[in-house]
C-alpha positions in Angstrom: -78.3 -4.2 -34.2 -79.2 -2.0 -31.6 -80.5 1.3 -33.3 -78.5 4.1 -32.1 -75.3 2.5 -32.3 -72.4 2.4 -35.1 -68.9 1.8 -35.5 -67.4 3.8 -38.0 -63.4 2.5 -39.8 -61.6 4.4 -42.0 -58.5 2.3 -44.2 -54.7 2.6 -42.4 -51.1 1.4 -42.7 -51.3 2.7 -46.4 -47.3 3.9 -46.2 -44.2 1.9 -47.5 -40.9 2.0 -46.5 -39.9 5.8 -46.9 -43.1 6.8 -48.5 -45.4 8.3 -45.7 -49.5 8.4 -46.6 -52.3 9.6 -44.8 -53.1 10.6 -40.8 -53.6 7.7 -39.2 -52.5 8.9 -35.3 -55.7 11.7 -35.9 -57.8 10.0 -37.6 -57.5 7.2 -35.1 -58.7 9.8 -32.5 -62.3 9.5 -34.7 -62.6 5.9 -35.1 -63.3 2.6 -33.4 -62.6 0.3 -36.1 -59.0 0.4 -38.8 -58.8 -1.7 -41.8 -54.7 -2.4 -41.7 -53.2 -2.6 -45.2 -51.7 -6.1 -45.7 -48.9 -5.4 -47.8 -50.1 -6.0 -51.2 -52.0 -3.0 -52.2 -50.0 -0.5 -49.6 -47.9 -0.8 -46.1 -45.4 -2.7 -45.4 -44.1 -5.5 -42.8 -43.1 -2.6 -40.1 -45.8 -0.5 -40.9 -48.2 -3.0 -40.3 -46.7 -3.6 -36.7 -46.9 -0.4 -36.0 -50.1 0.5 -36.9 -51.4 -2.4 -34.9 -49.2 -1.0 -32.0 -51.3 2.6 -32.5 -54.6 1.4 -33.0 -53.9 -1.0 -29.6 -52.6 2.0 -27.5 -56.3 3.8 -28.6 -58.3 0.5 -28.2 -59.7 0.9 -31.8 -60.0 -2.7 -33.5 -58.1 -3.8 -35.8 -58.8 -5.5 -39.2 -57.5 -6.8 -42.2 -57.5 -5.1 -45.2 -56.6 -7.5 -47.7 -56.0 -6.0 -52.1 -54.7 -7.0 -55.6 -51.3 -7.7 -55.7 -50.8 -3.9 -57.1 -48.7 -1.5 -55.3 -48.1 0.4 -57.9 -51.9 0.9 -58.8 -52.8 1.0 -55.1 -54.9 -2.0 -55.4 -57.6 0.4 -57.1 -57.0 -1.3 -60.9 -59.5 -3.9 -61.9 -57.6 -7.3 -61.9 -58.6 -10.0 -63.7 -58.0 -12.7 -61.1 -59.7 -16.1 -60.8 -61.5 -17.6 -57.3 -58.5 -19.6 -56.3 -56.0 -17.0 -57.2 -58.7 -14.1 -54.8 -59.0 -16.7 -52.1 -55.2 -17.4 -51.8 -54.0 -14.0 -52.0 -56.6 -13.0 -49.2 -55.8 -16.0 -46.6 -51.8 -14.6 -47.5 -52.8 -11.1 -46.4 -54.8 -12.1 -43.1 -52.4 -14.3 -41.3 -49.9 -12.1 -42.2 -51.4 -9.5 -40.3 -52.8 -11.7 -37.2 -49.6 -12.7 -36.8 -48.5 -8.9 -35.9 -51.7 -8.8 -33.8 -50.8 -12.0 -31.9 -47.5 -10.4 -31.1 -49.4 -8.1 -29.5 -52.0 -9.7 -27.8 -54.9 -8.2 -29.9 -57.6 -10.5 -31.6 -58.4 -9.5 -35.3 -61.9 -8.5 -36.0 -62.7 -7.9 -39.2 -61.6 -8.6 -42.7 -62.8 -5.8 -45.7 -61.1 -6.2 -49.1 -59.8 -3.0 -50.5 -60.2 -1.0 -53.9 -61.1 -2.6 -56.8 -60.9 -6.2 -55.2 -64.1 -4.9 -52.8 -66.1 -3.6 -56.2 -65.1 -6.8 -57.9 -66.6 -9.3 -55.0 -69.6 -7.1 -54.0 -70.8 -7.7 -58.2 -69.4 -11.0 -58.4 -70.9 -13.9 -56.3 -67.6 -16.5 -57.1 -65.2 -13.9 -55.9 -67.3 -12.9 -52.7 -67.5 -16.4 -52.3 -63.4 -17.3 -52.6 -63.1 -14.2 -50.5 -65.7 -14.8 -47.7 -63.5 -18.5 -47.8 -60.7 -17.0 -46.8 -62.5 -15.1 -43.9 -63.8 -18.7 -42.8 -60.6 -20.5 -42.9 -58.4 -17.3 -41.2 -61.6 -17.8 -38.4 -60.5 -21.2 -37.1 -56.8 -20.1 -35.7 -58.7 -17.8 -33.2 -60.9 -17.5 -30.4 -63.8 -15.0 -31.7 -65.1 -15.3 -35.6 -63.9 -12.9 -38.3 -66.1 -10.7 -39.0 -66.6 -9.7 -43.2 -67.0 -5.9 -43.9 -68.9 -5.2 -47.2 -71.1 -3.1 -49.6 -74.8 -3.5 -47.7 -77.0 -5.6 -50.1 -74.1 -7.2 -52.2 -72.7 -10.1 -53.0 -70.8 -10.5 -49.9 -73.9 -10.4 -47.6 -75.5 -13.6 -49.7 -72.0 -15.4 -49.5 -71.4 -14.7 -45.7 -74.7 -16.0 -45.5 -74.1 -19.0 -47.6 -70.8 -19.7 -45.2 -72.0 -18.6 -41.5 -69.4 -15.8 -41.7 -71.2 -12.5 -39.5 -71.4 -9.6 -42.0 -71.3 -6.0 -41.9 -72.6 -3.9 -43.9 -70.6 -0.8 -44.8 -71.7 2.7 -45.6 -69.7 5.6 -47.0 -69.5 9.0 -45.1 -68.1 11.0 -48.2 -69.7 9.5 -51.4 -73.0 10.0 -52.9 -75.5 6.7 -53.7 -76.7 5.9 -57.0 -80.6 4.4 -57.2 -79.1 0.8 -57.3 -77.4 1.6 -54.0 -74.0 1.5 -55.3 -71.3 4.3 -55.1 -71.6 7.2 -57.7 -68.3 6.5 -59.9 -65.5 9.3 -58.6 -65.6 10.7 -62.1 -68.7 12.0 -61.7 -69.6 15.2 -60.6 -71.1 15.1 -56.6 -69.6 11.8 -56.2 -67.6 12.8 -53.1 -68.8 15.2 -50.4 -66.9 16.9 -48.5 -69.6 19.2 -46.2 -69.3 17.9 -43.0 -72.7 18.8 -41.8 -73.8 17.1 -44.6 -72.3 14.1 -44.1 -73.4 13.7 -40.6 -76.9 14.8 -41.7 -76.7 11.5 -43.7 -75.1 9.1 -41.6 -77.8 9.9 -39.1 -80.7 9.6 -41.6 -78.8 5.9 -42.2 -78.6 5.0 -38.7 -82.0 6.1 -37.3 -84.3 6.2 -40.2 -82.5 2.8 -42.5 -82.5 5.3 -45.4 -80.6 7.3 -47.5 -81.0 10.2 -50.3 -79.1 9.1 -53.6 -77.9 11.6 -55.9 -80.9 11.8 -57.7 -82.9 12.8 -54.8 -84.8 9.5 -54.4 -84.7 8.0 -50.5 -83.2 4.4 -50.6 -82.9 1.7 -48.0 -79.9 1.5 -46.7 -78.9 0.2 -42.4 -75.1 -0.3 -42.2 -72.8 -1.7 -39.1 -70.2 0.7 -40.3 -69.6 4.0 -41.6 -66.1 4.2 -43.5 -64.4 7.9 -42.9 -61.4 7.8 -45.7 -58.4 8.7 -44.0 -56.0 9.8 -46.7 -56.2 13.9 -46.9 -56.5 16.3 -44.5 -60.2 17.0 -45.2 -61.0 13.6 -43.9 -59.8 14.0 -40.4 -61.9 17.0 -39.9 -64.7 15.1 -41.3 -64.0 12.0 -38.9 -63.7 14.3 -35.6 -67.1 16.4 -36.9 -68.7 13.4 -37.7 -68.0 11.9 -34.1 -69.1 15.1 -32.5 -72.6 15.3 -34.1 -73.1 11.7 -33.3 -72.2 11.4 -29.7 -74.5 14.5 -30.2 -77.3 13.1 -30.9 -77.1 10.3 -28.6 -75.3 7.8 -30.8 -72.8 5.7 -29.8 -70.1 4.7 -31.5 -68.7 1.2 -30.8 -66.3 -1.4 -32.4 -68.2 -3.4 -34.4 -68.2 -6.9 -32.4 -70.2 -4.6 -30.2 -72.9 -3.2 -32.9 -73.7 -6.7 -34.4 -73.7 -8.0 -30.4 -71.3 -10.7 -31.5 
């Protein structure tokens, strides 16, 4: 990966039917990557269109963002789901959502589980495995392979390993890091940040030094391919168009992520 170079996503398509959620024209000003809700978490069959439709018209990639059956929940309750059941429900979700980008003559890029199905594969290596699967199988109906988005030093990098899948590691803009290099639980006090000069202080420290500070105030390793901005309150567009501004700033470009892994 070349150093000063990162594609940063954010999570889109989250409305259904008359129900609207989040920003996504702004905050697709900000990114060069969207993870498109397949319909199981949040969005819907014309939502999905559509926001393949926007993210086309401002040449930002598109991916999948497969989740638990669980619209009620927003995909963000634990499941108890077997390998099979993950695997199935995930190749569901990504040809559903190829098939809007074949409509429109856009190749899918990248596949990154959502909510609690993303913890639940990154801790456990049957799930990453049924998941990275899917990623394989939804790869041989297209040109380019799919890439799999995921925590950086989890279960999904050994199983995209294991599978010849290219992986991504991911990196969060707005939450703090724990020692372990896992996310500080949301309950917790500093969890989430929401100082954009802080934020891009970080994400440069990540992308030019491989390190971060965790909440304790011990420097970990951490190099993503991907920075995800959350998209769903106003905050986070400010924080996506800051965040884009410091690093073109600094001389970082910011690049799909075919184009940061060289793929």
């Amino acid at each position: 990966m070349h150093m000063h170079c990162i594609d940063l996503n954010s999570d889109l398509g989250e409305s259904f039917g008359v129900y609207s959620l989040g920003e996504d024209d702004k905050v697709l000003e900000s990114i060069t990557s969207a993870n498109v809700a397949c319909g199981f978490h949040a969005g819907d069959p014309q939502v999905m269109q559509r926001t393949v439709a926007a993210a086309k018209t401002r040449e930002v990639a598109v991916g999948a963002h497969p989740g638990h059956p669980d619209l009620q929940g927003f995909g963000r309750r634990t499941l108890a789901c077997t390998p099979q059941e993950a695997y199935a429900f995930c190749l569901y979700q990504i040809g559903a959502l190829q098939a809007f980008c074949a409509a429109q003559g856009v190749e899918l890029q990248h596949v990154k589980p959502h909510g609690a199905l993303y913890n639940q594969g990154a801790q456990d290596s049957h799930l990453a495995r049924a998941i990275t699967e899917a990623v394989r199988h939804a790869s041989a109906s297209q040109k380019n392979p799919l890439i799999l988005m995921g925590l950086a030093e989890s279960a999904y990098e050994d199983a995209a390993k294991a599978y010849g899948i290219p992986f991504a590691a991911e990196a969060f803009a707005d939450r703090a890091y724990t020692n372990e290099g896992t996310l500080v639980n949301r309950r917790e006090p500093g969890a989430v940040l929401h100082d954009p000069k802080v934020i891009s202080q970080r994400i440069i420290e990540m992308i030019t030094q491989g390190t971060v500070q965790t909440i304790s105030g011990k420097r970990i390793s951490l190099k993503p391919a991907s920075i995800c901005v959350h998209g769903d309150t106003p905050e986070a567009v400010a924080i996506a168009s800051e965040l884009r501004k410091n690093l073109e700033a600094q001389g970082i470009a910011l690049k799909p992520l075919r184009e940061v892994l060289g793929i």
